[in-house]
DOLUMBA-459188 format. One record per residue: residue in one letter; z, x, y of N, C-alpha, C in turn. Coordinates in steps of 0.02 Angstrom, whole numbers, padded with zeros to 5 digits. Layout:
! residues N
atom type A nzz Z nxx X nyy Y cazz Z caxx X cayy Y czz Z cxx X cyy Y
...
END
This chain:
! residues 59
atom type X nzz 09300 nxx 04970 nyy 01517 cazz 09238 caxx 04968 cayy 01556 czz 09250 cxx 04999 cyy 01624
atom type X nzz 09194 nxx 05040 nyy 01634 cazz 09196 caxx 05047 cayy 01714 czz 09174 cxx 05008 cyy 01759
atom type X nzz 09234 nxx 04991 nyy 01832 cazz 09232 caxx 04964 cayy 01874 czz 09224 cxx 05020 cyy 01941
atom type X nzz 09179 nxx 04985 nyy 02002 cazz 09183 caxx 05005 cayy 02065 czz 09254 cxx 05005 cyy 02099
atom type X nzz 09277 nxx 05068 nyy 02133 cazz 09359 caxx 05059 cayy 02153 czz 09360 cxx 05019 cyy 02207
atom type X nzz 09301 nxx 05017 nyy 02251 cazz 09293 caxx 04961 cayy 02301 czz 09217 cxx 04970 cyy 02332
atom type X nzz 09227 nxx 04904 nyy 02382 cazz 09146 caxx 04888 cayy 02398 czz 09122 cxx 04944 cyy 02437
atom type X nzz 09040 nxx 04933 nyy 02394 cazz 09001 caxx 04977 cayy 02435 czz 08978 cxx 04933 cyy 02505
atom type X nzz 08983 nxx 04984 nyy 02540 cazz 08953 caxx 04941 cayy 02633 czz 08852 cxx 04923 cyy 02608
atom type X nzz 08845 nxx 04887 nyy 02651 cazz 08773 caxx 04888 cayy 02651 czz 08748 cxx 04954 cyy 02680
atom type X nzz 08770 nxx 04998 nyy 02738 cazz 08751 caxx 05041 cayy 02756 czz 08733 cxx 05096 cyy 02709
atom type X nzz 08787 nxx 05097 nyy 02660 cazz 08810 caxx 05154 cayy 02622 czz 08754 cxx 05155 cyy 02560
atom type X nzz 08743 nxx 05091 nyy 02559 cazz 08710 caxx 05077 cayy 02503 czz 08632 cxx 05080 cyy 02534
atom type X nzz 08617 nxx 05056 nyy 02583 cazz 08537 caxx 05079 cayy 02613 czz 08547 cxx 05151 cyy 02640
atom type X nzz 08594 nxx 05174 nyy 02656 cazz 08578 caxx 05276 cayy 02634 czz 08581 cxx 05309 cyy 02591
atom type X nzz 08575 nxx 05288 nyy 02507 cazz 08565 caxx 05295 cayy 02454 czz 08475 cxx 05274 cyy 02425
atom type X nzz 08475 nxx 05233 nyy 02455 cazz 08381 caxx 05196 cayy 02430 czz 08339 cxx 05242 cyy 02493
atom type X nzz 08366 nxx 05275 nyy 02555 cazz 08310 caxx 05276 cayy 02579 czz 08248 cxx 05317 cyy 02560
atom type X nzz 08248 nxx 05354 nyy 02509 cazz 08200 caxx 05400 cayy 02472 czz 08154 cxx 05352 cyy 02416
atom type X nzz 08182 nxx 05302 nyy 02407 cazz 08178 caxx 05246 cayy 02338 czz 08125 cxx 05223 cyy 02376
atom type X nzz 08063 nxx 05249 nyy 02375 cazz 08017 caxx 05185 cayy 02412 czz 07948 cxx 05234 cyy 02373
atom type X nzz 07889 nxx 05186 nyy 02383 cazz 07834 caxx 05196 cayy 02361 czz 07790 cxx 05239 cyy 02411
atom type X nzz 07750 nxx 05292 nyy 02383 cazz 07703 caxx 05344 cayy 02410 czz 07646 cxx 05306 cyy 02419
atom type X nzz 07596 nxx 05325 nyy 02470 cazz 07526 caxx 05302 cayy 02474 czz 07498 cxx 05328 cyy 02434
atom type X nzz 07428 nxx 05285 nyy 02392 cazz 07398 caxx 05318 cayy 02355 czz 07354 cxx 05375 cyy 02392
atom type X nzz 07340 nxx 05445 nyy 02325 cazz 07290 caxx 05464 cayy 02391 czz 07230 cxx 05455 cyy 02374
atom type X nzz 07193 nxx 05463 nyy 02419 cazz 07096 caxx 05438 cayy 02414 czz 07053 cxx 05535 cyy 02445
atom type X nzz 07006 nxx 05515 nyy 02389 cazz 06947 caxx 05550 cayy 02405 czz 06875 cxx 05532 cyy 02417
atom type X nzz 06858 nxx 05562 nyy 02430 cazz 06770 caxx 05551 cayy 02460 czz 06721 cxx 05548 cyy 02402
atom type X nzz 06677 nxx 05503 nyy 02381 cazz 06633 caxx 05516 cayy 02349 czz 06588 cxx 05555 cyy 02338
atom type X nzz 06557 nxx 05616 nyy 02301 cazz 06520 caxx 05663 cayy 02313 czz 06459 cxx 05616 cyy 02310
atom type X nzz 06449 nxx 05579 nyy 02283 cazz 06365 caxx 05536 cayy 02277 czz 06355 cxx 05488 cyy 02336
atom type X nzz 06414 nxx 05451 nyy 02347 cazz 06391 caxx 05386 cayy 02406 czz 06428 cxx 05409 cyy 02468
atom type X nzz 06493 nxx 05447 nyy 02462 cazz 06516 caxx 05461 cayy 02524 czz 06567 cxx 05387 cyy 02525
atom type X nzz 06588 nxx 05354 nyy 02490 cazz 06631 caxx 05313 cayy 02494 czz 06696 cxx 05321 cyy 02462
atom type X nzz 06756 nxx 05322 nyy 02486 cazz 06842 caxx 05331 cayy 02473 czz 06816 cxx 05294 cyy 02393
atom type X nzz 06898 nxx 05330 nyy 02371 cazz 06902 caxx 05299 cayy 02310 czz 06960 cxx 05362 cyy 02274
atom type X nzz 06990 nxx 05319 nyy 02233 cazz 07056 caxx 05362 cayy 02194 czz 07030 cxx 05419 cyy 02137
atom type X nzz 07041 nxx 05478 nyy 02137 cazz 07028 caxx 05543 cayy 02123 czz 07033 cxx 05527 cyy 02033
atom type X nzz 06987 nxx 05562 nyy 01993 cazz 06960 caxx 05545 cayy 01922 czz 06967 cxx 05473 cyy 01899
atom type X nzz 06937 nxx 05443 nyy 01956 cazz 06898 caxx 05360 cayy 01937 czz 06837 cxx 05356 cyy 01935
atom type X nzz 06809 nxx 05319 nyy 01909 cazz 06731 caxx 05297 cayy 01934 czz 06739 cxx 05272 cyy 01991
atom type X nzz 06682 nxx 05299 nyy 02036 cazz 06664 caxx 05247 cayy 02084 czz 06652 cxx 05194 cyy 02110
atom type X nzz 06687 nxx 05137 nyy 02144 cazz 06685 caxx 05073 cayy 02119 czz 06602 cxx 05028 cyy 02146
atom type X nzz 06584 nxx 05102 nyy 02217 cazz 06522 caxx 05066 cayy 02248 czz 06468 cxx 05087 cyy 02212
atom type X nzz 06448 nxx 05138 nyy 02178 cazz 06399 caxx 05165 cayy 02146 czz 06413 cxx 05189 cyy 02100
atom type X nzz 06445 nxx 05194 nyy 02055 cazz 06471 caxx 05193 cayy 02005 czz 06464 cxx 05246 cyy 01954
atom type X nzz 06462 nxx 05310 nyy 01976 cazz 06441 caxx 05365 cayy 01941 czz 06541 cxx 05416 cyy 01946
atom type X nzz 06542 nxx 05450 nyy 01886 cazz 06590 caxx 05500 cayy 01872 czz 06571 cxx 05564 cyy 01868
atom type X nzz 06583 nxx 05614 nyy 01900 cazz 06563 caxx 05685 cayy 01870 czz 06475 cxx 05683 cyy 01901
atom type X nzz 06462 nxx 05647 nyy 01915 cazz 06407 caxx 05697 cayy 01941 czz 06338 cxx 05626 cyy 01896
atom type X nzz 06364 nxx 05578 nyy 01877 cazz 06320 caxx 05554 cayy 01801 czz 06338 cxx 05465 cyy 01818
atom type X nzz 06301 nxx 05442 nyy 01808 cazz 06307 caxx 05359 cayy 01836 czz 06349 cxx 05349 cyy 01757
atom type X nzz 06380 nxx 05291 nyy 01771 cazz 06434 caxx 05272 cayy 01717 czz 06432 cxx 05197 cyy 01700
atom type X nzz 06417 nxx 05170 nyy 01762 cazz 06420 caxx 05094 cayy 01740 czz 06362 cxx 05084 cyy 01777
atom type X nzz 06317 nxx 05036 nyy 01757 cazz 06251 caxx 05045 cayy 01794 czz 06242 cxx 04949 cyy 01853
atom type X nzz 06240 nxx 04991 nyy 01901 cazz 06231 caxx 04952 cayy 01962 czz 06171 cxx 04907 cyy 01976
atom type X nzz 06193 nxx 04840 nyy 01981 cazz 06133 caxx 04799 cayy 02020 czz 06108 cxx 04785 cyy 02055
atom type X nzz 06052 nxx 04800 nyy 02072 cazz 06018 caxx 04797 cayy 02148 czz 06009 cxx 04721 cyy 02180
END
């Protein structure tokens, strides 16, 4: 089996992860309400895709 020939430092080892981390999602603008929201989703405030209501909203 392979073994480590000796300890990794904590340093050594957090300058190996520092790339290891999570991206922001990105957000776009709604063409219908003008409200953010994640790119080929439905809209969660008005609820249209493509141009076409999808889930139908209650007033």
């Amino acid at each position: 089996m392979a073994l480590p020939k000796g300890k990794v430092s904590k340093s050594r080892r957090d300058k190996r992860r520092t790339h290891w981390k999570l991206s922001a999602p990105s957000v776009v603008k709604c063409p219908q309400c003008g409200d953010p929201k994640m790119p080929h989703r439905v809209c969660p405030n008005c609820g249209t895709y493509k141009g076409r209501e999808v889930i139908a909203q209650e007033e």
